[in-house]
C-alpha positions in Angstrom: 0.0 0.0 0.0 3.4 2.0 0.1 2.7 6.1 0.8 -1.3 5.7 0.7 -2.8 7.5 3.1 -5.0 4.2 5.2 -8.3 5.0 6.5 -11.3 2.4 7.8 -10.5 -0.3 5.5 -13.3 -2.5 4.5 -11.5 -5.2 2.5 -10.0 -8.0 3.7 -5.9 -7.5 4.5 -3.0 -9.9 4.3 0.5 -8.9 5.8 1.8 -6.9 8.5 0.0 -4.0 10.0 -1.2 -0.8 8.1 -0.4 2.2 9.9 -0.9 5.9 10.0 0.6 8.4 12.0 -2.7 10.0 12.9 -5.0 7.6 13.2 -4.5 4.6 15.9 -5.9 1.0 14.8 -6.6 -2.2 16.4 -6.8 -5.8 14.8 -10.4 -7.3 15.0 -12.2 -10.3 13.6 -15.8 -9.5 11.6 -17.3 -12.4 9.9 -13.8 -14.5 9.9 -11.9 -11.7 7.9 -9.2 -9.5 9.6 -10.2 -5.7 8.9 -8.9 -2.9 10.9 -10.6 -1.0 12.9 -10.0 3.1 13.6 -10.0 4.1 17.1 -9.9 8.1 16.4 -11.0 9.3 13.3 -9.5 12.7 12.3 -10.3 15.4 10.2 -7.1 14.7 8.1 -7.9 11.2 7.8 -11.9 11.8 6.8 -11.3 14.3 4.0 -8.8 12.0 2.6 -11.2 9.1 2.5 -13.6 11.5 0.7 -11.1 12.8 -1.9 -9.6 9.0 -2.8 -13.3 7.8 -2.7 -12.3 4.9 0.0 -15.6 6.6 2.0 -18.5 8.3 1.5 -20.3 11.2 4.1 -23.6 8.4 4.0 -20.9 5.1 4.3 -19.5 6.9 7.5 -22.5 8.1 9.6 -23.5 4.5 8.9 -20.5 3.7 10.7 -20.7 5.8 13.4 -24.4 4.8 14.3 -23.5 1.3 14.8 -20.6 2.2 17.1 -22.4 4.3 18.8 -24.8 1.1 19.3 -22.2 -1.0 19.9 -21.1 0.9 23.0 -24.6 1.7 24.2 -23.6 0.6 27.0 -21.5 3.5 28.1 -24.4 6.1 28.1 -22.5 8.6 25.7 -25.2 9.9 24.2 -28.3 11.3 25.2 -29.8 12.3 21.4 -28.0 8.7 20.3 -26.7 9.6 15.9 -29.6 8.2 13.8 -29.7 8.7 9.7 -32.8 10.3 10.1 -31.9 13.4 11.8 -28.4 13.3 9.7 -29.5 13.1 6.6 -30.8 16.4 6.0 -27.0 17.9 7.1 -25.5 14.9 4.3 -28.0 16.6 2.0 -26.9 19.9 2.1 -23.4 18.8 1.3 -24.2 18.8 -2.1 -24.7 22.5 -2.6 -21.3 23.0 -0.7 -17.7 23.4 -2.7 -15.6 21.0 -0.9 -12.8 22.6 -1.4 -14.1 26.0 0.0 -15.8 24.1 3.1 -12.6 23.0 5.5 -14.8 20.6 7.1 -16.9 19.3 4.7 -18.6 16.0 5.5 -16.7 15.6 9.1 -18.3 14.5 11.9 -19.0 16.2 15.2 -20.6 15.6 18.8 -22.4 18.3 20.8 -22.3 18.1 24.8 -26.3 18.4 25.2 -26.2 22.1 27.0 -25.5 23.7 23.6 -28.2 24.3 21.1 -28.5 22.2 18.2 -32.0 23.3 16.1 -35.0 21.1 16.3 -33.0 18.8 18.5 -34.1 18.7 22.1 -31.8 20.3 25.0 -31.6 18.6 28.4 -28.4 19.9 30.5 -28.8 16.5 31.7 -32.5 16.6 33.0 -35.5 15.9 31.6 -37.7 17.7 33.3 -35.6 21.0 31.8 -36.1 19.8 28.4 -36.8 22.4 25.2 -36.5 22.5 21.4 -34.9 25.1 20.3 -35.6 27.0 17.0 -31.8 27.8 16.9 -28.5 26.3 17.3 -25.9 27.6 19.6 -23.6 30.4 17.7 -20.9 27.9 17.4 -22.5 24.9 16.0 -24.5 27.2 13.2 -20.7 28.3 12.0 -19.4 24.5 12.1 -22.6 23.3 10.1 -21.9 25.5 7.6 -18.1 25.0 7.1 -19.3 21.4 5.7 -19.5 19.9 9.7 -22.4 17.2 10.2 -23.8 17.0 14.2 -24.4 13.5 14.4 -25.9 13.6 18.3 -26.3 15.3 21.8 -23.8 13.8 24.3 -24.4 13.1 27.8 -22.6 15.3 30.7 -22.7 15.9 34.1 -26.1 17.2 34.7 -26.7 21.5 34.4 -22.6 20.9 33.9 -22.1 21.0 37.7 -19.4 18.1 37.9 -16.0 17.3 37.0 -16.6 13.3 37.5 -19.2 12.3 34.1 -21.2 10.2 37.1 -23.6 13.3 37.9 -26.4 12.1 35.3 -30.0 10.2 35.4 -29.1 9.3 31.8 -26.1 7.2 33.1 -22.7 7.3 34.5 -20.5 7.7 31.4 -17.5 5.3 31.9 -14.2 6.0 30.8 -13.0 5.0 27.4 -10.3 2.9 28.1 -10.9 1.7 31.6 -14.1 1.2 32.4 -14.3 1.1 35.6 -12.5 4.5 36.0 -14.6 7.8 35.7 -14.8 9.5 32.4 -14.6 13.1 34.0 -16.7 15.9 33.3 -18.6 17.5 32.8 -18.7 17.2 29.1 -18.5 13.2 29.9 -20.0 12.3 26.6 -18.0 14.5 24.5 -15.3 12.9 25.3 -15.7 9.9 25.2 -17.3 9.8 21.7 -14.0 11.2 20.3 -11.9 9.1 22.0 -13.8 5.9 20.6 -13.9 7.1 17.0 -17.7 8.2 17.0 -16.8 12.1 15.9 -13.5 13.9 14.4 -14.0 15.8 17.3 -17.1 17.4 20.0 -17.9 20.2 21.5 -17.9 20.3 25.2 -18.2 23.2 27.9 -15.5 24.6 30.6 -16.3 26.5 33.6 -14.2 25.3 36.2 -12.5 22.2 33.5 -15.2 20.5 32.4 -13.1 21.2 28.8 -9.8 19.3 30.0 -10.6 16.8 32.6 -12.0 14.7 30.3 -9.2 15.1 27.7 -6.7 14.5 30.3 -8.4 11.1 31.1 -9.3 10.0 27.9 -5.9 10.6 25.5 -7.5 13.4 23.8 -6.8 17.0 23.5 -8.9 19.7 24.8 -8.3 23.5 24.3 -10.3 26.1 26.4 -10.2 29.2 24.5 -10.3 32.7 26.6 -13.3 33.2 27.6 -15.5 34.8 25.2 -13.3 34.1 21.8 -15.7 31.5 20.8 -19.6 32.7 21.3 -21.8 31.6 24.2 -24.9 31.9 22.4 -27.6 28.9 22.6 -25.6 27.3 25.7 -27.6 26.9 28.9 -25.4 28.6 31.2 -23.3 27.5 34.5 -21.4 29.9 35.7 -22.1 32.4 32.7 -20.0 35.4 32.8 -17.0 31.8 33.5 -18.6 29.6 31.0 -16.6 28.9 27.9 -17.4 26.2 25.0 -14.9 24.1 24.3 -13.4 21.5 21.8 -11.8 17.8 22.2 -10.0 16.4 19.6 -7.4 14.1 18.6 -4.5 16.7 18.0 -3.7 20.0 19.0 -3.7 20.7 14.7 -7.3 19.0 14.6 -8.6 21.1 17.3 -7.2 24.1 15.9 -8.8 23.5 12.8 -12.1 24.0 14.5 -11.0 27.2 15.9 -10.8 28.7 12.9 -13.9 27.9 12.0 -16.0 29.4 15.2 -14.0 32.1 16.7 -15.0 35.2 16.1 -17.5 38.5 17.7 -21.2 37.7 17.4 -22.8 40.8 18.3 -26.0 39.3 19.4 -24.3 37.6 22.5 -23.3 39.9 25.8 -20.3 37.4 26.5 -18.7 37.5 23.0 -15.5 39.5 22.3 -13.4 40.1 19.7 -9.9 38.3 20.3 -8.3 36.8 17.5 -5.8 33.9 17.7 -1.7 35.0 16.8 0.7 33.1 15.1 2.3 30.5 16.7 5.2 31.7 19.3 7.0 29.9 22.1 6.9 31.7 25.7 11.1 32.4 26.8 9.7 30.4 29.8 7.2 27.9 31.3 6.4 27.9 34.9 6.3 24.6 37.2 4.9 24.4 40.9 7.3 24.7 43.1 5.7 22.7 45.9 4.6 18.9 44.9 1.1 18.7 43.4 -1.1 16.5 45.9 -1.7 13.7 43.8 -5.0 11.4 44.7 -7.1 8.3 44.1 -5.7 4.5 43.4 -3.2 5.5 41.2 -1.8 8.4 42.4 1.9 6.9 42.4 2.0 6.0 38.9 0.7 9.5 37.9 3.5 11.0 40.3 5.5 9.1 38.1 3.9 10.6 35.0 4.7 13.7 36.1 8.1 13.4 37.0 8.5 12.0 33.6 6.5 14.5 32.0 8.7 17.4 33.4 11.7 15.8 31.8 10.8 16.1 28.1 9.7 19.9 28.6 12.8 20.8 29.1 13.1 19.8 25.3 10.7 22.4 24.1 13.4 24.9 23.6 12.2 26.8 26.7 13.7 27.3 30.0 11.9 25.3 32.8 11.6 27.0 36.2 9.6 26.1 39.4 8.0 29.3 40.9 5.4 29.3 43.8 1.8 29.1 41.9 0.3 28.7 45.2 -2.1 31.6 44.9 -3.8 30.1 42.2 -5.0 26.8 44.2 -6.2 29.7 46.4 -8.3 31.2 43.6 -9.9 27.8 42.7 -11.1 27.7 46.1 -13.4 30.4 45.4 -15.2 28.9 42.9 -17.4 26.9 44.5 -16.4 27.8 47.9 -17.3 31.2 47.6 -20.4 33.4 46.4 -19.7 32.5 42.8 -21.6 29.8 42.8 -24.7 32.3 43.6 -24.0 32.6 39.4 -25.4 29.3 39.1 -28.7 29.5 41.8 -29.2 33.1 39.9 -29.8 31.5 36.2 -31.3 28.5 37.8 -32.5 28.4 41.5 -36.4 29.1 40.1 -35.8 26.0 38.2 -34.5 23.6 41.2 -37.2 25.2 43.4 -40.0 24.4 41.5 -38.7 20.6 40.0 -36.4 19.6 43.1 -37.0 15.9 42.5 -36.5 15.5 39.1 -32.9 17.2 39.9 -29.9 14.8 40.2 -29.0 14.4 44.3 -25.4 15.5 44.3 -25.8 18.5 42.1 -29.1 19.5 43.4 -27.1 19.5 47.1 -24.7 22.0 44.9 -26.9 24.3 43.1 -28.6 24.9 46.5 -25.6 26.0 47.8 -25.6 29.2 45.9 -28.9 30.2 48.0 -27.1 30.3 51.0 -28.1 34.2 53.1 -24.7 34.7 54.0 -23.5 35.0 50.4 -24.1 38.4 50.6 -23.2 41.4 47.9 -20.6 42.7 50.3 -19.1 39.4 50.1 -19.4 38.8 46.7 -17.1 42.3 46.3 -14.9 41.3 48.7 -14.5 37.9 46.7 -14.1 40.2 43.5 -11.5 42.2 45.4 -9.5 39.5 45.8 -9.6 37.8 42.6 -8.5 41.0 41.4 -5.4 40.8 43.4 -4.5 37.2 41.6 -5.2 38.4 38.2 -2.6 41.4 38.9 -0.2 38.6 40.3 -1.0 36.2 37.1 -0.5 39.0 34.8 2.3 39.9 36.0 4.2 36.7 36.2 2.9 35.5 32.9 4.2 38.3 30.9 6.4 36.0 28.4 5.5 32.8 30.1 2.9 29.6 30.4 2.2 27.6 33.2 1.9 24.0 33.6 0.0 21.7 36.0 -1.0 18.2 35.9 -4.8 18.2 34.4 -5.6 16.0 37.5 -3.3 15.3 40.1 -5.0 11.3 39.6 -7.9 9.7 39.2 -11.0 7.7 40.9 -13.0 4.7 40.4 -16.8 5.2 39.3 -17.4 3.4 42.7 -15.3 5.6 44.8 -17.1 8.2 43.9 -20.5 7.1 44.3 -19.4 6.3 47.8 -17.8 10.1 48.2 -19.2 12.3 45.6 -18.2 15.8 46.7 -14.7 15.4 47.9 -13.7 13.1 44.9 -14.8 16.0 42.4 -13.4 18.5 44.4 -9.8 16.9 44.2 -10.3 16.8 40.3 -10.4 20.2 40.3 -7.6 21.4 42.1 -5.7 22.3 39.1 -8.3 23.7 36.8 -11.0 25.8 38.8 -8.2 28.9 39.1 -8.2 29.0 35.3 -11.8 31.2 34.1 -11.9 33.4 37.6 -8.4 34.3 36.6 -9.7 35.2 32.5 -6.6 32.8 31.3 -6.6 30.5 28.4 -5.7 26.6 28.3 -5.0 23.5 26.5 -4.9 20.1 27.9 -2.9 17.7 26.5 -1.5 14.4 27.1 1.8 13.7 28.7 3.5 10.5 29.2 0.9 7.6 30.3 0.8 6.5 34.1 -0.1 2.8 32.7 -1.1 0.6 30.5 -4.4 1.9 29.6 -4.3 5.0 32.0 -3.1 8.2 30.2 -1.8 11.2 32.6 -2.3 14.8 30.8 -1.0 18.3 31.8 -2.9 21.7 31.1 -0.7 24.8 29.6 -1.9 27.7 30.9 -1.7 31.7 29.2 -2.9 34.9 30.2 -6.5 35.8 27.6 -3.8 37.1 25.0 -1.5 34.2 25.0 -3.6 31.7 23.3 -0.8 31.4 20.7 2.1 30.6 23.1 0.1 27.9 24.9 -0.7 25.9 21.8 2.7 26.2 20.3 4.3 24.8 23.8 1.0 22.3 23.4 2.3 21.6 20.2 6.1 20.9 21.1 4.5 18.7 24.0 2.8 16.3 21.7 5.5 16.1 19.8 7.9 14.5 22.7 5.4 12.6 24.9 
C-alpha cells in the first residue's frame, strides 16, 4: 500500500500491519476476515477518505451509528446519531464546494447544554427539556463550514461536575478503563471522540469540564479565553465563567475547529473580539514549586507521570523554572467555595425550586448551595476584590511565560465516587478551577501515560492574550510525549 494514506478499510488485508501516523488502529475479527478497525477518526484522515473515494459522508454516519450502538452501553449519548436526523445535514453537502468548506462531510458531537436546532436540549434533566428553534452560535458556523452533528452527548447534569457520574441518563464510563470515571462535565463529549464516533465534540468549561476529560481519555482539549468562541444557545453555568470548548485528537485537529467558530457575534453579551496570533513559544514555562497532591488508586504511577513529563519539557526549547503558583490553588477555592456559585442559583434556583426531584442528588445539594443568606453582595465584592489581586499577580508573572500543571493530580473509580461524591470531584479540580476566575486560556494535553491503559495529561496555561504561546508549547509537548 506504500505512501497511501490508510483509512477504515473494509476489505479484507493480508501482511503486516497498516499504519498511519494520525489515526491509531486495532486488529479485530468480523465475519472470519481480519479488517482494521480506527480508534480516532481525524479530520485529516476523513477528508482524505472523501477525496480518494475509499468513504462516502452516507458510508460513514452509517458507521458511526452502529458504534455508537455498539457501545450503548457507556451512556455517551443522550440524542444517540440516527440517519434520520443526519440526513438532511448529508444533503446539504451537495450544494457545498468541498474545497471552500474545511470541514466538509466531518463528523462532530455536541455536549447536550449547547443548542443544536429542532433537536431537544436537556443539560442532563428531563424535566428541563426544550426545542430550540436555533443552534448555539458555534455549531451554526461549524454546520456551515461542511461539519455534520451527528448527536447530543451526555454530561454531568446542568454541567455542575467534574466526575461524568452526575447524570439520570447514566454514568459515562471512561473510554479505556471502564471502571474508571470518564470526567466531566462534558462526559459524553469525550468519550465519543476518544472511541472514534466524531473527528472531534464540542464540550463546555467553567471550572475544567473542557480538560478533565481530555486529560483522562488521551484526547486534546483547548479552552479558549473566555468569550473568543460565542456563548450563544448554551444553557449557562457559571455564565459570565462559561466557555465552550473543543476535544480532539491533536492540538492541529482542534485548531482546525478554531478557525472555524472564533469570532464576535454581536448578538451575545459574553462575545469578544480576540483573535488567535501566530504561533510563538513563551522564553519560559512555569512549574509548581511545591509537589502537586496527587489522589485516588493510582496516584503513584501518575507521580511518576509527572516526573517524567517534566523531563521532556525541558526539550521544548524553553527554559523550565519552578515558581510558587500557590495563589492560584487559592483562587480555585473560590469557585465553588465562595459566592460564585450564587451565578449558578441566579440562572437556575427558580428552576430547582419548582422541579427539586427531578434534579440529580449531588448537584441538586450544589446548586442549593448558591442560596445560602450569607453570600451576601458585600461578600461577593470582597470575593471580587481579591480575585482582582490574583489576576494582577497572574499578569504579571505570565508576561512572556505559560504555566503548567497536571490536568488532574490522579484519578478515581466510578465506585469511589459514588461512595464520596463531593470530595472526589473536588480533588479533580484542584488544578483547573483557578483558570476562568483568573480570564486565562488553556489546553490540555496528554503527557507521558501513568499505565497501560491510563493516560496522565497536563494543562498549559496563558494569560486571555496568550492563546498562541500555549498551543505552540501544546504543540512541542505532543511532539515529545
Amino acid at each position: 500500500m506504500g505512501g497511501k494514506k490508510l483509512w477504515y478499510l473494509h476489505k479484507e488485508i493480508t501482511g503486516a500491519y497498516c499504519y498511519h501516523k494520525t489515526i491509531r488502529y486495532e486488529k479485530i475479527h468480523r465475519k472470519g476476515m481480519l479488517f482494521m478497525e480506527e480508534k480516532h477518526l481525524t479530520i485529516a484522515s476523513v477528508k482524505a477518505a472523501y477525496q480518494s473515494g475509499e468513504k462516502t459522508p452516507t458510508g460513514l454516519m452509517q458507521e458511526i451509528i452502529e458504534k455508537a450502538k455498539k457501545y450503548s452501553d457507556k451512556n455517551i449519548w443522550i440524542i444517540e446519531p440516527d440517519m434520520e436526523r443526519i440526513r438532511p445535514y448529508i444533503e446539504k453537502l451537495g450544494k457545498m464546494d468541498f474545497g471552500k468548506k474545511p470541514l466538509w462531510g466531518i463528523p462532530f458531537a455536541i455536549k447536550d447544554n449547547i443548542d443544536l436546532a429542532g433537536t431537544p436540549t436537556t443539560a442532563g434533566c428531563k424535566a428541563y427539556t426544550y426545542v430550540p428553534e436555533e443552534s448555539a452560535t458555534v455549531v451554526d458556523r461549524l454546520i456551515k463550514a461542511g461539519a455534520i452533528p451527528i448527536g447530543k452527548t451526555n454530561l454531568d447534569q446542568f454541567a455542575t461536575g467534574l466526575v461524568g457520574t452526575r447524570s439520570p441518563y447514566g454514568e459515562v464510563s471512561n473510554a479505556l478503563k471502564p471502571e474508571l470515571i470518564s470526567g466531566g462535565s462534558s462526559s459524553g463529549s469525550a468519550v465519543s471522540v476518544a472511541l472514534g464516533m466524531a473527528c472531534f465534540s464540542l464540550g463546555t468549561d467553567t471550572a475544567g469540564s473542557g480538560r478533565v476529560p481530555a486529560a483522562l481519555n488521551h484526547l486534546t482539549g483547548f479552552k479558549p479565553t473566555c468569550g473568543a468562541w460565542p456563548l450563544k444557545g448554551v444553557v449557562p453555568a457559571c455564565a459570565s465563567l462559561d466557555c465552550v470548548t473543543v476535544f480532539a485528537d491533536s492540538v492541529e485537529e482542534a485548531m482546525k475547529v478554531d478557525e472555524v467558530v472564533r469570532g464576535l457575534d454581536e448578538s451575545d453579551r459574553w462575545s469578544k473580539d480576540v483573535s488567535r496570533k501566530e504561533d510563538k513559544l513563551p522564553e519560559c514555562i512555569y512549574l509548581p514549586e511545591q509537589e502537586p497532591e496527587f489522589y485516588g488508586p493510582y496516584d503513584v504511577q501518575y507521580k511518576a507521570a509527572w516526573d517524567k513529563t517534566i523531563s521532556f519539557l525541558k526539550q521544548t526549547g524553553c527554559k523550565v523554572q519552578r515558581v510558587d503558583l500557590s495563589f492560584y490553588q487559592k483562587a480555585a477555592l473560590l469557585l465553588y467555595g465562595g459566592p460564585c456559585v450564587a451565578e449558578r442559583w441566579c440562572d437556575l434556583g427558580d428552576f430547582v425550586k419548582a422541579h427539586s426531584e427531578d434534579i440529580f442528588p449531588v448537584t441538586r445539594e450544589i446548586l442549593m448551595t448558591g442560596d445560602r443568606p450569607d453570600y451576601t453582595a458585600a461578600y461577593l465584592y470582597d470575593t471580587m476584590h481579591e480575585l482582582m489581586e490574583y489576576k494582577r499577580r497572574s499578569r504579571n508573572l505570565l508576561k512572556d511565560a505559560v504555566m503548567i500543571f497536571p490536568t488532574c493530580a490522579g484519578t478515581y473509580t466510578r465506585d469511589q465516587v459514588r461512595r464520596d461524591p463531593i470530595n472526589t470531584n473536588s480533588d479533580m479540580g484542584k488544578y483547573t478551577n483557578h483558570c476562568n476566575l483568573l480570564d486565562m486560556s488553556a489546553i490540555a494535553v496528554p503527557g507521558i501515560d501513568a499505565g497501560e491503559d491510563l493516560p496522565f495529561g497536563i494543562t498549559i496555561f496563558g494569560l486571555a492574550d496568550a492563546e498562541h504561546k500555549i498551543v505552540a508549547v501544546a504543540k512541542k509537548c505532543r511532539a515529545y510525549a
